[in-house]
MARMI-755266 format. One record per atom (N, C-alpha, C): residue in one letter; x, y, z. Coordinates in steps of 0.2 Angstrom, whole numbers, plus 5000, padded with zeros to 4 digits. Example, Ala and Ser with C-alpha at 12.3 -4.5 7.8 and 13.67 -1.06 7.14 Angstrom:
2
a506649725039
a506249785039
a506649845039
s506449895035
s506849955036
s506450005039
//
This chain:
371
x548454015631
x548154075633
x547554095629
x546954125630
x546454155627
x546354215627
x546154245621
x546054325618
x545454325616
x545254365613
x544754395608
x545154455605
x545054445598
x545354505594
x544654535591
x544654595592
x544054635588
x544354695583
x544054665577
x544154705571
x543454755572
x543754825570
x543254865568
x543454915563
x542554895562
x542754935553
x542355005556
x542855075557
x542555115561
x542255175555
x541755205555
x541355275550
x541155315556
x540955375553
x540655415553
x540055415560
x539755375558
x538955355558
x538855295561
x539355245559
x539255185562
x540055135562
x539955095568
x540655045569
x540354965568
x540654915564
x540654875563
x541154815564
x540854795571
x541554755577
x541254655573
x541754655572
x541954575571
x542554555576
x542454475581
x542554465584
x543054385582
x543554395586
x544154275583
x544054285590
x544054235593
x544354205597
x544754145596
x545254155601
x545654105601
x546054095608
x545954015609
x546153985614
x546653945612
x547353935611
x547853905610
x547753915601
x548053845599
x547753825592
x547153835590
x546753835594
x545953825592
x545853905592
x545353905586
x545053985585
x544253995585
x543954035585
x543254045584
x542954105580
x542754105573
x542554205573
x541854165576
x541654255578
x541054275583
x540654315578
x540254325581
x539654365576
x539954435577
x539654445568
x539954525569
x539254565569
x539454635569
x538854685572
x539054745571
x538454765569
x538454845566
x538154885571
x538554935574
x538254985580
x538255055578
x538055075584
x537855165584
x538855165584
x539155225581
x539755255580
x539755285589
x539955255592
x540255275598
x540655195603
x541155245607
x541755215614
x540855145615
x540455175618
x539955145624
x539855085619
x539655085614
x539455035609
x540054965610
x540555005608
x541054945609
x541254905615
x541054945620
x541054915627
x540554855628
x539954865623
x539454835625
x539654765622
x539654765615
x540054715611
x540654685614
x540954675620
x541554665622
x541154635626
x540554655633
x540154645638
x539854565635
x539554575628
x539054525626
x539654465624
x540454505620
x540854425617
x541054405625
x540954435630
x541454395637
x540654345639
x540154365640
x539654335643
x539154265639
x539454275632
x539354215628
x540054175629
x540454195629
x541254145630
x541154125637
x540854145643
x540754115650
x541254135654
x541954205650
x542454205655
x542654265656
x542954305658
x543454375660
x543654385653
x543954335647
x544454365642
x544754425641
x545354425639
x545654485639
x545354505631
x545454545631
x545254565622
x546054615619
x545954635612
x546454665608
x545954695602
x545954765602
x545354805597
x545754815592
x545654845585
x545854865581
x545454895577
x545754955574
x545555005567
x546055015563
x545855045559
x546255085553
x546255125555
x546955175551
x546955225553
x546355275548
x546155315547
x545855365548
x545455415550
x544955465547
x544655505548
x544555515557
x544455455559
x544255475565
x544955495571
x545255495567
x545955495572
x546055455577
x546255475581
x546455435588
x545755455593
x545255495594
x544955485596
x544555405601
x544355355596
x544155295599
x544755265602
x545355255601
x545855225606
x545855245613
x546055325612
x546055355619
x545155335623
x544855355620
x544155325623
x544255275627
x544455205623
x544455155627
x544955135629
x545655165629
x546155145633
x545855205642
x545555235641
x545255255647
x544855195651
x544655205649
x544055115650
x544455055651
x544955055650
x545755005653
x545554955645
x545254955643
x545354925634
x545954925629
x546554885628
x546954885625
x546554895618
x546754945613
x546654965606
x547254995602
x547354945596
x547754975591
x547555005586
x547755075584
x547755075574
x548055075571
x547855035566
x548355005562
x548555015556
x548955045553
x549255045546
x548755025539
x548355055537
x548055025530
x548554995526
x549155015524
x549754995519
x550154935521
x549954925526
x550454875531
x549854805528
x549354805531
x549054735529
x548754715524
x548954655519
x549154645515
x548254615512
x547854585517
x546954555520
x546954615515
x547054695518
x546454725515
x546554775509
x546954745506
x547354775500
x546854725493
x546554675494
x546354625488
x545554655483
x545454725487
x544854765483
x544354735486
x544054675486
x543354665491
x543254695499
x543054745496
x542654775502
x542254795504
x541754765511
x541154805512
x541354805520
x540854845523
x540854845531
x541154785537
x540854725534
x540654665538
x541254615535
x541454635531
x541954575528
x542754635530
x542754695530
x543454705532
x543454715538
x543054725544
x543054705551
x543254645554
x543154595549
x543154515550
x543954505547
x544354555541
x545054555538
x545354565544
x544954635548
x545454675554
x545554645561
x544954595563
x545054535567
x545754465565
x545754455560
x546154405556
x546854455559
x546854525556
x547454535555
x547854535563
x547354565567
x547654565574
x547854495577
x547554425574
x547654385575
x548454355574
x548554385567
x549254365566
x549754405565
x549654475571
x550054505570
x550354565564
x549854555557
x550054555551
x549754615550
x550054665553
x549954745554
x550554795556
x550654855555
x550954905559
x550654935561
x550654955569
x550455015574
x550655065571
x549955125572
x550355185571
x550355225578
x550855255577
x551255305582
x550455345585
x550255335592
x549855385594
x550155455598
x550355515597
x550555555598
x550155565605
x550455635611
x550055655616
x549455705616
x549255705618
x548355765619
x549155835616
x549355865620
x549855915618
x550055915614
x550555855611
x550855845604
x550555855598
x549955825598
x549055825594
x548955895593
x548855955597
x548656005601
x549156065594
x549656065597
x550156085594
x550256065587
x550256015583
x550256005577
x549556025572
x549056005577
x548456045574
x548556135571
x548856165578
x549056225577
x549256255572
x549756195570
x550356215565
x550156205558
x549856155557
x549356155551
x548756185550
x548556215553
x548056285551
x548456355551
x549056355553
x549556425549
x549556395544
x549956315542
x550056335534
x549556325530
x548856305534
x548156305530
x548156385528
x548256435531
x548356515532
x548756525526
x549156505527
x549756525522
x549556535516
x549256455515
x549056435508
x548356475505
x547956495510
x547556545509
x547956605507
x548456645511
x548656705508
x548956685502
x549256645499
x549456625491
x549156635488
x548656595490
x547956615486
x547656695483
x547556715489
x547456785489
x547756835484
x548456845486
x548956855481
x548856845475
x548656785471
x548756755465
x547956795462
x547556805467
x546956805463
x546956895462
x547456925466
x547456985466
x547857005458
x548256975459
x548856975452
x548256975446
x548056895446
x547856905440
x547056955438
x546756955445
x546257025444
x546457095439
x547057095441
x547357175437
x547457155433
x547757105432
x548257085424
x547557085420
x546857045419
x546357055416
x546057125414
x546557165416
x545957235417
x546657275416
x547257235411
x547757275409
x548057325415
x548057315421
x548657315426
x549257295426
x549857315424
x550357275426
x550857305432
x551157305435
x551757315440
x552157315435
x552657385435
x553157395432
x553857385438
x553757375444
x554257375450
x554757285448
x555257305454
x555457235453
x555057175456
x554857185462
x554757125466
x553857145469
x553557115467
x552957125470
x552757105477
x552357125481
x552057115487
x552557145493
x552957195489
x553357245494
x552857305495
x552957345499
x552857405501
x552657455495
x552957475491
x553057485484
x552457465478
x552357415481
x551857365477
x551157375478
x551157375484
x550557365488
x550257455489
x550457495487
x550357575487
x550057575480
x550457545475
x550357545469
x549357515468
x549357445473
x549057405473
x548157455474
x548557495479
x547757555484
x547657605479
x548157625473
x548057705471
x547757675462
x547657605461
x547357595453
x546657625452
x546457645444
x546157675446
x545557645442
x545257615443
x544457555442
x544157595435
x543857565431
x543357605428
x542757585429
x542657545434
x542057535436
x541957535446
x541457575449
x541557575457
x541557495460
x541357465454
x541257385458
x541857345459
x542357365453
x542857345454
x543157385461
x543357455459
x543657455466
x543457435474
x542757435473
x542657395477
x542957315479
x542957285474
x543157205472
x543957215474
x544257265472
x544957275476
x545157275481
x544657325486
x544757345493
x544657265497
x544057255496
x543857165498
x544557125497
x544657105493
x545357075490
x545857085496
x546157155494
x546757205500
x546657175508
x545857205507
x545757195516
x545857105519
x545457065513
x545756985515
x546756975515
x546757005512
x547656995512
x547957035520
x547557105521
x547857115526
x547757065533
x547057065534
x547057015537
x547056955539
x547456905533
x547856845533
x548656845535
x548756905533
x549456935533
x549456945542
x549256975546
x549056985551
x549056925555
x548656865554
x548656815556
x549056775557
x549356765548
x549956735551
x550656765555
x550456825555
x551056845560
x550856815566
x550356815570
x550056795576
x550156715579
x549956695572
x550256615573
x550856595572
x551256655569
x552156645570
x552356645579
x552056695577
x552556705586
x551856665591
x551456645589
x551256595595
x551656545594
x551856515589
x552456445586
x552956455589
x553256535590
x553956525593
x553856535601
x553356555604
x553156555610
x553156475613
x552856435608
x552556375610
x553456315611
x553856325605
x554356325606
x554956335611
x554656365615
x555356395621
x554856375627
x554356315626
x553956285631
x554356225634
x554456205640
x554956175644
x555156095640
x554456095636
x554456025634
x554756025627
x554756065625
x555256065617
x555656105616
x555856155620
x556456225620
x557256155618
x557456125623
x557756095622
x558056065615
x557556025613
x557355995605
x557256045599
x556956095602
x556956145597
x557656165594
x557856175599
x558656205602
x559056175596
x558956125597
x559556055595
x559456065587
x558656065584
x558656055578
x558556125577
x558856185577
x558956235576
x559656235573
x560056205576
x560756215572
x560756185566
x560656185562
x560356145555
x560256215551
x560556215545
x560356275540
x559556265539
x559356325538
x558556335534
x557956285540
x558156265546
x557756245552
x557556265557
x557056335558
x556956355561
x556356345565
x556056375571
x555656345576
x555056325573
x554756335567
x554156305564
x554356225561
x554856215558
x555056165556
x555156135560
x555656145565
x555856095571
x555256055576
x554656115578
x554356095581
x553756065578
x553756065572
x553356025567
x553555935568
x554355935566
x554455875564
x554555835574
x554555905578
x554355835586
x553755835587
x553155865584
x552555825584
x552155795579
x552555775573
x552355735569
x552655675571
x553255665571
x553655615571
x553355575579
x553555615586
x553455595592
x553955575595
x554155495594
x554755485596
x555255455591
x555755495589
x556155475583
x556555405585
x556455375591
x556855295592
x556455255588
x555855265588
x555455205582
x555555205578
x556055245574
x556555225568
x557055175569
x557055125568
x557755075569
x558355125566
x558355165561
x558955205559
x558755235554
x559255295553
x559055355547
x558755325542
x559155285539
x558555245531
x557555245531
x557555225539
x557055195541
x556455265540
x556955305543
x556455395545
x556455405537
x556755395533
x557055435526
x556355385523
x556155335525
x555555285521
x555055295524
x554855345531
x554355375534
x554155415530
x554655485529
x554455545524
x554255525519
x554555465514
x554255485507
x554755495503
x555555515507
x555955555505
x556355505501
x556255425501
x556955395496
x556455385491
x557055365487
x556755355476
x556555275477
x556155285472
x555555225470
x556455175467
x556355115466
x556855065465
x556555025461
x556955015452
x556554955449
x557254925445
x557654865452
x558154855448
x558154775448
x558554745443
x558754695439
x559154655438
x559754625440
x560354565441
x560854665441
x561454645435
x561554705438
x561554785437
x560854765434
x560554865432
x559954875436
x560454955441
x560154965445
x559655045443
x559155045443
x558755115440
x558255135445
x558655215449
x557955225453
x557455275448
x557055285451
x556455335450
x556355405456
x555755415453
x555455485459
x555455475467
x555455505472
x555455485478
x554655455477
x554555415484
x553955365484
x553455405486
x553555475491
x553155515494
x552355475497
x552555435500
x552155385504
x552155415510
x552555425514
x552455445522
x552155515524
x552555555528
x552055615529
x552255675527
x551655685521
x551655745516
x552055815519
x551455825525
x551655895529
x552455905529
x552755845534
x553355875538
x553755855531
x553755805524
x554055815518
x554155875515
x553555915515
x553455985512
x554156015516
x553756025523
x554356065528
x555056065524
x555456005526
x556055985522
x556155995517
x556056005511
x556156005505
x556256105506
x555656135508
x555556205509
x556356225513
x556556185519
x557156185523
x557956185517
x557656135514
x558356105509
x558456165506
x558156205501
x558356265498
x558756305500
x558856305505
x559556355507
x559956325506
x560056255504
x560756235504
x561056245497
x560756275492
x560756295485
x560956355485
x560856405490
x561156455490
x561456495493
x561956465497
x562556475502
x562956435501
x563756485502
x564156465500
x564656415506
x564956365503
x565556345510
x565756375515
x565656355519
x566056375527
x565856455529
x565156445526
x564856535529
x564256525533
x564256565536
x563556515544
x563356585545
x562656605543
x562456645541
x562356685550
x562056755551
x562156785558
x561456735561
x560956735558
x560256695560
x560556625562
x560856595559
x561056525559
x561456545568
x562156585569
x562456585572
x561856605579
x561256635579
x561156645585
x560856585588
x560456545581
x560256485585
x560656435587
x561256425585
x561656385589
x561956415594
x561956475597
x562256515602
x561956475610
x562156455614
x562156435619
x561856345619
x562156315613
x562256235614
x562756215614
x562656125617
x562956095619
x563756105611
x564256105612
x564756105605
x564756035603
x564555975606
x564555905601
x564055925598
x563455965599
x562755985596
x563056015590
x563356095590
x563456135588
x564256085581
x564556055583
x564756005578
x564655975576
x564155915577
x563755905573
x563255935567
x563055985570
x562656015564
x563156045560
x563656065559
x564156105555
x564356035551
x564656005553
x564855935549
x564255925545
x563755915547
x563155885543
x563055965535
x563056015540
x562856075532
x563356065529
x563856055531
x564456085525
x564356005520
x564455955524
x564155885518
x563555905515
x562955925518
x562555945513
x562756015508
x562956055509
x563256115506
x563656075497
x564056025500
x564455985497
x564255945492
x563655915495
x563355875491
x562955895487
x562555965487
x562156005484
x562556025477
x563256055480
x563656075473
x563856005467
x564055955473
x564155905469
x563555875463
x562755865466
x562655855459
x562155895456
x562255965457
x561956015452
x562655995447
x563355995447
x563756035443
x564255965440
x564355905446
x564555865441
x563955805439
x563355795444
x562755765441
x562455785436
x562255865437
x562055905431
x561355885433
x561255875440
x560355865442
x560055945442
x559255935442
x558955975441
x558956005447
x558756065449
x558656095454
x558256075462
x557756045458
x557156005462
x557555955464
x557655915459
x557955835461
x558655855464
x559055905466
x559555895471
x559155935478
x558855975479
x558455995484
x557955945489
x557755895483
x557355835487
x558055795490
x558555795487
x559155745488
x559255765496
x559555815499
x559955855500
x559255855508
x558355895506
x557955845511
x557855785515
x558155725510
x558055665512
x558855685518
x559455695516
x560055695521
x559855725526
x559555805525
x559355825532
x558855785536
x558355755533
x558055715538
x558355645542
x558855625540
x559155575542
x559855615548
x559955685546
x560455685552
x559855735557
x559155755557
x558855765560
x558855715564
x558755625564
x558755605566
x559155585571
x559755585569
x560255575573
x560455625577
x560155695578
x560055725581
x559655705587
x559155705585
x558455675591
x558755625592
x558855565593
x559255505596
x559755505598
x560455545599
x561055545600
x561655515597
x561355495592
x561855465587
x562355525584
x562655555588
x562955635583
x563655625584
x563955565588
x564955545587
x564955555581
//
């Protein structure tokens, strides 16, 4: 059988498509070619490798994954063009430091050739849609920290301090309105400050309940549902990790999802001394963050207590659902105490621990693995 595999080195501004054919054993590179950054370009170059080879060929495209996301697949899976993107970390061709345009488009050909890649997961227009969403709240969020922070140390320079307990209550923020400036430009400089905070504050409530509106949507109520009975898992988390992830079956098993996030420790062992390190924090930052954020409650809730919030969200699920997730907290619960108190681990390093568990019976959640 005959192919054409096209490696393209895709930018900005410009795609540089390298060309193998291959007819059983026998192979051919084709010329490669620098075009305008568009779907149409590619077609063309696909038009000119069939009419130089004299036949129909089927073709197989390929990119890296980056900047340009999914965009050019979708493109030309419209067009009936099979295209993959492929894992930077996965192909081995373009990890050896020479790089320019022409020679790793010609690596990305080779690699389609021998299979010598991993797909990545292309999520749906909706799936995409919604996670976008979800990362400009916490883009939001990280804004209002910001704001906060810079609020804090405004005053503290100009000998301010909060004598109250907890700052950014009620209390605080009164205190915040009635300082008294010795200069109008600071007051001024304050109100600005305040009004960015109110209206950040503001926003993120907006894009809260548009996340919980979005979650009770026909396609994810169910799933959200399921990964709700989980302590510290509510509808931002859950519906983060069903469109980051997509479809949790492309884990062959929990270890697999656990080396997706990032979430297992680095390995550097030797006949028989075994010594881990830090998690490897290779996979996806976002939905890792999430988790780790989720895992903290398991630090501070005591055995066999299921708080009234916890209880509402498993109120009306399946009981294999609702026992499973109870099995899973009290083992984490369990194992949280265990190595704060007889590991004597640090507070980070068992909440990252206790992260990786949660993402692994997340996953058995999603797939039905819950006997």
């Amino acid at each position: 059988m005959s192919i054409v595999y096209i490696g393209m080195d895709v930018h900005k501004d410009s795609y540089t498509l390298s060309g193998l054919y291959r007819n059983g054993e026998m192979k051919k590179e084709l010329n490669t070619k620098t075009t305008q950054a568009s779907p149409e370009a590619v077609i063309r170059y696909i038009r000119d490798v069939r009419k130089k080879i004299g036949s129909d060929v089927p073709v197989l495209c390929g990119y890296e994954a980056g900047c340009l996301g999914y965009y050019l697949q979708r493109e030309l899976k419209k067009k009936q063009i099979p295209c993959v993107i492929m894992a930077p970390t996965s192909m081995p061709s373009m990890q050896n430091g020479k790089k320019n345009d022409r020679r790793d488009a010609c690596s990305l050909a080779k690699n389609l050739d021998k299979s010598d890649y991993k797909e990545v997961y292309v999520p749906s227009i909706q799936d995409e849609a919604v996670k976008d969403y979800i990362r400009m709240r916490d883009n939001t969020m990280h804004a209002l920290t910001q704001v906060k922070n810079q609020i804090l140390a405004f005053c503290l320079r100009h000998g301010f301090k909060y004598t109250g307990k907890t700052n950014w209550t009620q209390s605080h923020i009164a205190w915040l309105k009635k300082l008294d400036w010795p200069h109008p430009l600071m007051q001024e400089t304050m109100a600005e400050y305040l009004a960015r905070f109110d209206w950040l504050k503001m926003q993120l409530k907006n894009m809260d309940a548009k996340i919980e509106s979005i979650g009770q949507e026909e396609s994810y109520r169910e799933k959200v549902g399921k990964m709700g009975c989980f302590m510290g898992v509510k509808t931002l988390t859950a519906l983060a990790a069903l469109v980051e992830v997509g479809d949790f079956n492309r884990f062959a098993n929990a270890f697999v999802f656990g080396v997706y996030l990032g979430l297992t420790p680095r390995e550097n062992s030797s006949a028989s001394r075994k010594r881990f390190g830090s998690i490897t924090k290779m996979g996806n930052s976002h939905l890792r963050s999430l988790l780790i954020e989720a895992a903290q409650c398991y630090g501070r809730c005591r055995k066999g207590y299921k708080s009234d919030s916890l209880k509402q969200r498993q109120k009306g699920q399946p009981l294999e659902v609702i026992r499973y997730a109870d099995q899973a907290n009290e083992r984490m619960k369990a194992k949280f105490i265990r190595l704060r108190l007889q590991h004597e681990k640090a507070w980070n390093v068992a909440v990252t621990a206790i992260a990786r568990e949660l993402a692994c019976f997340m996953w058995g959640m999603m797939t039905g693995k819950i006997a």
